[in-house]
C-alpha positions as a LaTeX table, in Angstrom:
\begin{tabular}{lrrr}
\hline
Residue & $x$ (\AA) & $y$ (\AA) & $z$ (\AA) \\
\hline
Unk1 & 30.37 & $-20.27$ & $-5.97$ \\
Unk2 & 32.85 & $-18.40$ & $-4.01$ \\
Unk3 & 32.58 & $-16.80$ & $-0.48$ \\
Unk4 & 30.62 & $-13.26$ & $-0.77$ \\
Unk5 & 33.78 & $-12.22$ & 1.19 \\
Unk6 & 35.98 & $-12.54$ & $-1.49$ \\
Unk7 & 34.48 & $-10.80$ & $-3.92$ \\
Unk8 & 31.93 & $-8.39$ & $-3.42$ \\
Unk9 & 31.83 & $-5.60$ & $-1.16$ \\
Unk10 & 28.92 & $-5.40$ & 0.78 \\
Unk11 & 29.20 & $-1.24$ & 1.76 \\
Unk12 & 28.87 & $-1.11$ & $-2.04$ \\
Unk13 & 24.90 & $-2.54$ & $-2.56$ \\
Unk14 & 22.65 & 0.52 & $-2.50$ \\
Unk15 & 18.90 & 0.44 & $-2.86$ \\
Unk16 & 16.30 & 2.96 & $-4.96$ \\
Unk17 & 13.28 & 2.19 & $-3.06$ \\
Unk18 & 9.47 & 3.61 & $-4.07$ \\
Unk19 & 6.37 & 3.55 & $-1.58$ \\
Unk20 & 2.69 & 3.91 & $-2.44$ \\
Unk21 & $-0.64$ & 3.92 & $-0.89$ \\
Unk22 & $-1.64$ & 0.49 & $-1.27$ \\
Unk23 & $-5.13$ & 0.53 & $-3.04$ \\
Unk24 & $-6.91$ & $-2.54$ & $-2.07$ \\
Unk25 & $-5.74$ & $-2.59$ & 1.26 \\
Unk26 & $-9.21$ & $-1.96$ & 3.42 \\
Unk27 & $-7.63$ & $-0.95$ & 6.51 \\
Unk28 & $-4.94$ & 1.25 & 4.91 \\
Unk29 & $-2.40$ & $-0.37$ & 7.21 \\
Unk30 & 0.20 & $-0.86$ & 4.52 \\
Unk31 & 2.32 & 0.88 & 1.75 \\
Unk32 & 3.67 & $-1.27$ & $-1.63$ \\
Unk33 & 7.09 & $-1.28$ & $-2.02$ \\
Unk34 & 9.09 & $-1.62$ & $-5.14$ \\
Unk35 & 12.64 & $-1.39$ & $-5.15$ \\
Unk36 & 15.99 & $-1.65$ & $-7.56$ \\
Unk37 & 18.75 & $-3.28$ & $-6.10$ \\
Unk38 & 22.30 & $-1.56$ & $-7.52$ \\
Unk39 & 26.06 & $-2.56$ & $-7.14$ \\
Unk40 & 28.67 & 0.38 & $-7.47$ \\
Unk41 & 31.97 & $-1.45$ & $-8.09$ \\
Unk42 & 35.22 & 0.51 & $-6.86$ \\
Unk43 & 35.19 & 4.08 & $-6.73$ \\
Unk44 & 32.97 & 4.63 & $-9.80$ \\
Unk45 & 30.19 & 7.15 & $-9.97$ \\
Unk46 & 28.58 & 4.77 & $-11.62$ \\
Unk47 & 25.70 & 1.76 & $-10.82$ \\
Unk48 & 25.01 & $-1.47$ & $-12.48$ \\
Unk49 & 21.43 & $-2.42$ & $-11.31$ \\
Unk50 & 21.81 & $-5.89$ & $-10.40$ \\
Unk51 & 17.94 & $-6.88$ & $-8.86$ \\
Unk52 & 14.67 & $-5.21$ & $-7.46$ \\
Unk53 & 12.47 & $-6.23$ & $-5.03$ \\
Unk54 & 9.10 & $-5.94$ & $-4.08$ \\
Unk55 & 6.84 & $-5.80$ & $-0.82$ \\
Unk56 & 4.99 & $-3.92$ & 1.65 \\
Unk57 & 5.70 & $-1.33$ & 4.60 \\
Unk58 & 3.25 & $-0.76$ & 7.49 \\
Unk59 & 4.18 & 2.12 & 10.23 \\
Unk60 & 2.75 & 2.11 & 13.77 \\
Unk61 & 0.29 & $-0.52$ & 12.57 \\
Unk62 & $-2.18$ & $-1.81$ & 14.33 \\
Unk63 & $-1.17$ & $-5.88$ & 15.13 \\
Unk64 & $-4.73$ & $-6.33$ & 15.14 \\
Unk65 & $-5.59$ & $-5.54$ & 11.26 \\
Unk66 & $-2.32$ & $-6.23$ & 10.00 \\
Unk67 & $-3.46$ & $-9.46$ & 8.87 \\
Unk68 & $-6.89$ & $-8.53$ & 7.44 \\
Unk69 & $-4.94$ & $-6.14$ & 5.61 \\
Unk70 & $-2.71$ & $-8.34$ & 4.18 \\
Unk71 & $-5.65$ & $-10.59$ & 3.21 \\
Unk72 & $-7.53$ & $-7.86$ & 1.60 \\
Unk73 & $-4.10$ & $-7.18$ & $-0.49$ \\
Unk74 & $-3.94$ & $-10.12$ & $-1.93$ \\
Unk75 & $-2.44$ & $-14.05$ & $-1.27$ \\
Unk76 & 1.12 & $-13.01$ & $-1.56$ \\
Unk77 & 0.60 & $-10.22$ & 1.67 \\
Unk78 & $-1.68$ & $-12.52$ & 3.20 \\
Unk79 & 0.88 & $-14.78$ & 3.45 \\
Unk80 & 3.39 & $-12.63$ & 5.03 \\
Unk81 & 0.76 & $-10.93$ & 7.29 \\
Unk82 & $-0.58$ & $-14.00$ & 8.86 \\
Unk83 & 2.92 & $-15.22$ & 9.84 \\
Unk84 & 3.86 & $-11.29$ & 11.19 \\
Unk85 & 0.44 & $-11.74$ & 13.08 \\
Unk86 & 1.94 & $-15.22$ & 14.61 \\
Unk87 & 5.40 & $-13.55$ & 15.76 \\
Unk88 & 3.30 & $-10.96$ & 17.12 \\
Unk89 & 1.43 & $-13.28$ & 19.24 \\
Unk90 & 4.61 & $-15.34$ & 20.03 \\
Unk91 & 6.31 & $-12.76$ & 21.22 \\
Unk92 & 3.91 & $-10.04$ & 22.36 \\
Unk93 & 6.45 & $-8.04$ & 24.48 \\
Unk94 & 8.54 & $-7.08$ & 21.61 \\
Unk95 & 8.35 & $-3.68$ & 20.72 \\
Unk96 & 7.04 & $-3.85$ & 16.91 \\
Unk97 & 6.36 & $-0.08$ & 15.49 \\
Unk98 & 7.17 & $-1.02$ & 11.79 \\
Unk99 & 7.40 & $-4.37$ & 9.87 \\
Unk100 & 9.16 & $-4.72$ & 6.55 \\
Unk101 & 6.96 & $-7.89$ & 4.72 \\
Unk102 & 9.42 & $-8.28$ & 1.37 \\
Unk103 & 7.57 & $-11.15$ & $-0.78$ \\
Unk104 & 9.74 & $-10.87$ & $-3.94$ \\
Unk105 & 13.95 & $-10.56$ & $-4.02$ \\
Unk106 & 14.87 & $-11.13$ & $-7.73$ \\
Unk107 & 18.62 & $-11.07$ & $-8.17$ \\
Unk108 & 20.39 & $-11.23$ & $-11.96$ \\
Unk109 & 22.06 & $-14.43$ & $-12.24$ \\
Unk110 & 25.46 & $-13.89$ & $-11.25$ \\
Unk111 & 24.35 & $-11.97$ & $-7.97$ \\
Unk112 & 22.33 & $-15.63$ & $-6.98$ \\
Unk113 & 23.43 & $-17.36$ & $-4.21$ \\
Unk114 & 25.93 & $-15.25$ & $-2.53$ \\
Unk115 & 24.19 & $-15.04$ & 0.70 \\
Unk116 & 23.34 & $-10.87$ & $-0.61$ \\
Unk117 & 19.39 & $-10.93$ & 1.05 \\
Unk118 & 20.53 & $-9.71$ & 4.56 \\
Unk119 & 22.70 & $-6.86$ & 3.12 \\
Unk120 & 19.91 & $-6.32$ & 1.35 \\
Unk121 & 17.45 & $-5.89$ & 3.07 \\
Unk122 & 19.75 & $-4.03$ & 5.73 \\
Unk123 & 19.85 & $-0.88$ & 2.90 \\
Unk124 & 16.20 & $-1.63$ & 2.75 \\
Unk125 & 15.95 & $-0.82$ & 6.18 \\
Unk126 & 18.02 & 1.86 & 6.34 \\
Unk127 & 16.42 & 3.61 & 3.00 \\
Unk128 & 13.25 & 3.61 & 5.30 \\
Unk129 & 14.64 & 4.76 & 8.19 \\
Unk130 & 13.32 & 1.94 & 9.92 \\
Unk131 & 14.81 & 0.88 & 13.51 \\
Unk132 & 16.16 & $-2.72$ & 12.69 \\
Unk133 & 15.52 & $-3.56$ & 16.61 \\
Unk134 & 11.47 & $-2.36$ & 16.34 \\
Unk135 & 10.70 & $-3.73$ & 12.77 \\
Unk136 & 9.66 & $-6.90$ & 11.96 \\
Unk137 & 11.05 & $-7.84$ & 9.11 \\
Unk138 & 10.07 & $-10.69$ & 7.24 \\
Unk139 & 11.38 & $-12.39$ & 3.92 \\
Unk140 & 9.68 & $-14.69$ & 1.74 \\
Unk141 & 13.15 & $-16.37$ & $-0.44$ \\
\hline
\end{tabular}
């Protein structure tokens, strides 16, 4: 596959991005996320929906439920909440006040393999309005 360089322009991914109250979650630490990656190519009005993506958000949240909360969720944000849990306690001076836990990034075929994820999850960020330097953002491929 060729370098993402050559042919796809990275300003040009866009996210639609949907947040909801996340109804088993006991501790009502996190939001589900569902998202539609799109790709406008040149200067068309238009957008050819190339992905989506799925996860959860959790504002100022509490390091110390994050993980039951996760659990409570189900094994796919249980997953992702233990390991936040671990950076946390690896690194407790960081400055966490958000974390972005995406378990699901499904691309159509031709987008595969380009190295897109980070760009991704970038617009993800940015959708949000989520400081990149105080989220922890983690990405289950």
């Amino acid at each position: 596959m060729t370098d993402i360089a050559d042919d796809i322009a990275l300003h040009r991914l866009l996210v639609s991005i949907e947040l909801r109250r996340e109804p088993l979650d006991k501790h009502d630490q996190m939001r589900r996320l569902t998202g539609t990656v799109l790709y406008r190519d040149g200067d068309s009005p238009e957008v050819e929906q190339i992905g989506r993506l799925t996860g959860w958000v959790s504002r100022d949240f509490d390091p110390e439920l994050l993980a039951a909360a996760g659990d409570s969720v189900g094994p796919q944000a249980g997953v992702l909440t233990f390991f936040a849990e671990e950076v946390i306690k690896a690194e407790p001076g960081l400055p966490f006040t958000a974390a972005l836990l995406v378990d699901r990034v499904v691309l159509d075929q031709p987008w595969r393999g380009r190295g897109i994820s980070p760009a991704i999850l970038e617009r993800v960020l940015s959708v949000l309005q989520l400081d990149p330097q105080r989220t922890l953002t983690l990405f289950k491929p």
